[in-house]
C-alpha positions in Angstrom: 108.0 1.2 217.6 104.3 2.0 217.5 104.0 0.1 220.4 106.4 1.8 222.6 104.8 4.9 221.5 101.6 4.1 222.5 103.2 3.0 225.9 104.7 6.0 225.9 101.5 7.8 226.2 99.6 4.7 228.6 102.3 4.5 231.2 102.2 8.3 232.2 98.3 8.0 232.2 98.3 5.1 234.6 100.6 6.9 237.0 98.6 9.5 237.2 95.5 7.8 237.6 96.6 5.8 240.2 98.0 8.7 241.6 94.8 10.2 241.8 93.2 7.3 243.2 95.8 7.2 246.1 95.1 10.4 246.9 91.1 10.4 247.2 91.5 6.9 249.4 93.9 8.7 251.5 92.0 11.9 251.9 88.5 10.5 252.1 88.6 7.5 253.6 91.6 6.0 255.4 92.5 9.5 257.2 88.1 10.4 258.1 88.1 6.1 260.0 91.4 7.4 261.9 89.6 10.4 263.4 87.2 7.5 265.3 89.9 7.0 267.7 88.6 9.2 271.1 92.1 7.9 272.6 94.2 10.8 271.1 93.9 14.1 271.2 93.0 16.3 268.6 96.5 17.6 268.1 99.0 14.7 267.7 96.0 12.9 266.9 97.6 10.0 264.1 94.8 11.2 261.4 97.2 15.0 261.0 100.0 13.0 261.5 99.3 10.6 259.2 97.6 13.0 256.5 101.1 15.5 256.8 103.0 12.9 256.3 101.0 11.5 253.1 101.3 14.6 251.9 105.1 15.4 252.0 105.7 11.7 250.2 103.0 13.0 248.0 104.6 16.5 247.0 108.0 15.5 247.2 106.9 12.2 244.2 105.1 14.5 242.3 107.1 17.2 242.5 110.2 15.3 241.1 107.8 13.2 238.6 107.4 16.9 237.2 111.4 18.2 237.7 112.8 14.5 235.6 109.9 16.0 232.6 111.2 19.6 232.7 114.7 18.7 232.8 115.3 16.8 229.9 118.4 15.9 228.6 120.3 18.1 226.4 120.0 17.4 222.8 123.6 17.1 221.2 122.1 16.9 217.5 121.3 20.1 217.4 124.7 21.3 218.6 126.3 19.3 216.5 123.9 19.6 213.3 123.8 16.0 213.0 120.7 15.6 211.4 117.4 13.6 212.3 116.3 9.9 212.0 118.9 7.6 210.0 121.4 9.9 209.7 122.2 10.5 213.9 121.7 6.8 214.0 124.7 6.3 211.7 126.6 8.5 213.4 126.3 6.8 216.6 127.3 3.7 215.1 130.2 5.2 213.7 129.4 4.4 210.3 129.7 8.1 208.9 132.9 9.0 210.8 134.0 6.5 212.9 135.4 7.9 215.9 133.4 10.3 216.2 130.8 9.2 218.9 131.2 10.8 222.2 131.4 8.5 225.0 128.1 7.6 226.9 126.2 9.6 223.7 122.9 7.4 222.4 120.0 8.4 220.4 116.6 7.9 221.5 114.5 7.2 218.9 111.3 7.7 220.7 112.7 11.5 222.2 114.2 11.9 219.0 117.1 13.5 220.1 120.5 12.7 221.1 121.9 12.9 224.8 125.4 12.0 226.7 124.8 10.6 230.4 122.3 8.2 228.6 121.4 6.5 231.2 117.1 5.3 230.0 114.0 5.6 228.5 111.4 6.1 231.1 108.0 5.4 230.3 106.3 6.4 233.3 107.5 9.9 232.6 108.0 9.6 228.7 111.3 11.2 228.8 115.0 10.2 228.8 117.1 10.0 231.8 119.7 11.4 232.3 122.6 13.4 233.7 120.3 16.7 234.3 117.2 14.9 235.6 119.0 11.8 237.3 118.7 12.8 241.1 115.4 13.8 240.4 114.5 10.5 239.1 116.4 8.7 242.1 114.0 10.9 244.7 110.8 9.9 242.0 111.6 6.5 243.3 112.2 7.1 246.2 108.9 9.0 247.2 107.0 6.8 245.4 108.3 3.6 247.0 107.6 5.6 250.3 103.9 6.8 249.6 103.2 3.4 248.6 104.1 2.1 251.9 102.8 4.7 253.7 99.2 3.8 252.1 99.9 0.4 252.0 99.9 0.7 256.0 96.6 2.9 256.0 95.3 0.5 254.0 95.8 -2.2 255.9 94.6 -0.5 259.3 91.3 0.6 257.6 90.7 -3.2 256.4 91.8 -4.2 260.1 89.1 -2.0 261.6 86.6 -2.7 258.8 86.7 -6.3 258.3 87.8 -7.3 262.1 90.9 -8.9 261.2 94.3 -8.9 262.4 97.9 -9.0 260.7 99.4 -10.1 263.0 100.1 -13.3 261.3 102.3 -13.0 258.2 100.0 -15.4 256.3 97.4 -13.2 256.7 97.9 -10.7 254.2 99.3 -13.9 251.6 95.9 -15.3 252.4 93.9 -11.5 252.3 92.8 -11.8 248.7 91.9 -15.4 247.9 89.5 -15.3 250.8 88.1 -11.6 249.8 88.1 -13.1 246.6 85.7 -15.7 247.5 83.7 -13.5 249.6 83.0 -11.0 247.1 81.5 -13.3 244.7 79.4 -14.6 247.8 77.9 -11.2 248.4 79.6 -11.1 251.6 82.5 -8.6 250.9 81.5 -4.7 249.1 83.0 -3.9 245.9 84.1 -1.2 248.2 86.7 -3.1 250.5 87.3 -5.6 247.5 89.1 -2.5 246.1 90.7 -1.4 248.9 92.1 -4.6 249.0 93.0 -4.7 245.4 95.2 -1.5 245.9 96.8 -2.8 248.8 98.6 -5.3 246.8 99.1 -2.6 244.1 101.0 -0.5 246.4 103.3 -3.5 247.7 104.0 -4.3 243.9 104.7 -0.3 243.0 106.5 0.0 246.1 109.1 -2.8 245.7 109.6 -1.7 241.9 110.2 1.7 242.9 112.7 0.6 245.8 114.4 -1.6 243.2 115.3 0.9 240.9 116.2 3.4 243.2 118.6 1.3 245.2 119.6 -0.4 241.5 120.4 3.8 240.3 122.3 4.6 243.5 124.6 1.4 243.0 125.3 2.9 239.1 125.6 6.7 240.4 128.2 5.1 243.1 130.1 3.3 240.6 130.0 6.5 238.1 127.7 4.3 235.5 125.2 4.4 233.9 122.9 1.9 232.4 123.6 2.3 228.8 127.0 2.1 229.9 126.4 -1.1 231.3 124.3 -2.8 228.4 127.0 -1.9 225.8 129.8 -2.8 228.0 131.5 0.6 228.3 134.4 0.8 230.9 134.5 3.9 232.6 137.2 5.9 234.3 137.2 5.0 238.1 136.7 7.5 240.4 135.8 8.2 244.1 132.0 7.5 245.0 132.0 10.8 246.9 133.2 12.5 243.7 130.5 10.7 241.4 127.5 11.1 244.6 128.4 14.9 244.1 128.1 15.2 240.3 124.7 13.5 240.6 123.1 15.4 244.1 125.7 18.5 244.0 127.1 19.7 247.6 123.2 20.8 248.8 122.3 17.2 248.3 120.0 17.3 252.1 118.0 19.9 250.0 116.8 17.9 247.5 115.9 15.3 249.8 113.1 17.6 251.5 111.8 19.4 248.1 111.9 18.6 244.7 114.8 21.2 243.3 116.7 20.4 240.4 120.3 20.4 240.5 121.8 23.7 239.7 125.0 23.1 240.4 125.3 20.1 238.4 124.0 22.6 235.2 126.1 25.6 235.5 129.4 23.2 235.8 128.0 21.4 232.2 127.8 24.7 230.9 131.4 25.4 232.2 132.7 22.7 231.0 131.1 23.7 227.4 
């Protein structure tokens, strides 16, 4: 337990940090070498375009990174006076009065609450996912994945420009950081584009996780599942996937694919329902 506690804390700080770094690369020194080009003019010139389109991925990832913190799952415990620790444990497990679980209802013992639409623990955001903060986890991923890319293309145009190189071949960026390896210790290569190059391959790993679980999340939301659901084998009542797409994104779903909003729809028909 202690240490997903202390991952808890780490995984929020490395997102940030590398956050942070992606930003100052992309600010400072990929979007200043694009301004060399005399070929384009000033207005469409790829540098703005580029650096507006950085900074809509940017806005819209951390905008929702904030939104999945904020709106964190209800905590049934307190509803219900269940009690803390042991005690709401035992009640999920049906072992004070059996029966009595609600269906999709787990207790995170890290949050320390209890939530229905469990669907995970997050440790990039240290919070619980789920049925309030869902869609804006599913955009999280899905700006992130896309901000990656983006930089993991300015990335590789700067190192293009810088080194003399071309991508062109498809082995070239397999064979990128052996040979920058070697260089580097050889005095040939600065630390400088040695970490450049370092990042680029921490964007394509951040990138593909981040696609993963965002295509793996729309699959569940289609299905009306979540993931708890599926580790403990839960069977669900089938419905239409237009039906379950709608209790996740609400009907002003295009919305919340151009700014991070939280779904108020989705809130005010929970509290209906209460």
């Amino acid at each position: 337990m202690l240490v997903l506690r202390l991952l808890n804390v780490v995984a929020p700080a490395y997102f940030l940090f590398i956050s942070l770094v992606t930003f100052v690369l992309q600010i400072f020194v990929f979007i200043p070498s694009m301004f060399r080009d005399p070929s384009t003019t000033s207005l469409f010139s790829p540098a703005l375009l580029h650096g507006a389109l950085f900074l809509f991925l940017s806005a819209n990832a951390l905008g929702n990174y904030v939104l999945v913190i904020q709106s964190s799952p209800e905590d049934l415990g307190k509803d219900l006076n269940l009690g803390k620790g042991a005690e709401v444990a035992d009640w999920l497990d049906g072992s004070r009065s059996p029966g009595s679980a609600l269906p999709s209802t787990h207790f995170c013992r890290l949050c320390a609450r209890v939530t229905q639409r469990h669907d995970h623990h997050c440790f990039f955001t240290g919070n619980c996912i789920g049925s309030r903060n869902m869609r804006n986890f599913i955009m999280f991923c899905l700006y992130t994945s896309l901000a990656c890319l983006d930089s993991l293309v300015a990335g590789m145009a700067y190192i293009s420009d810088t080194l003399s190189m071309s991508f062109a071949d498809p082995l070239a960026f397999l064979t990128l950081l052996p040979h920058s390896i070697s260089q580097f210790f050889s005095g040939t290569l600065l630390s400088s584009e040695m970490f450049v190059i370092l990042m680029l391959y921490l964007w394509l790993g951040i990138g593909l996780a981040c696609a993963g679980f965002c295509c793996h999340q729309m699959l569940l939301v289609l299905r009306g599942q979540t993931r708890y659901q599926v580790r403990k084998g839960m069977v669900v009542r089938a419905r239409p996937w237009r039906d379950n797409l709608q209790e996740v994104f609400g009907k002003k779903w295009l919305l919340g694919l151009l700014i991070p909003v939280q779904n108020v729809e989705s809130s005010c028909r929970r509290q209906k329902e209460k």
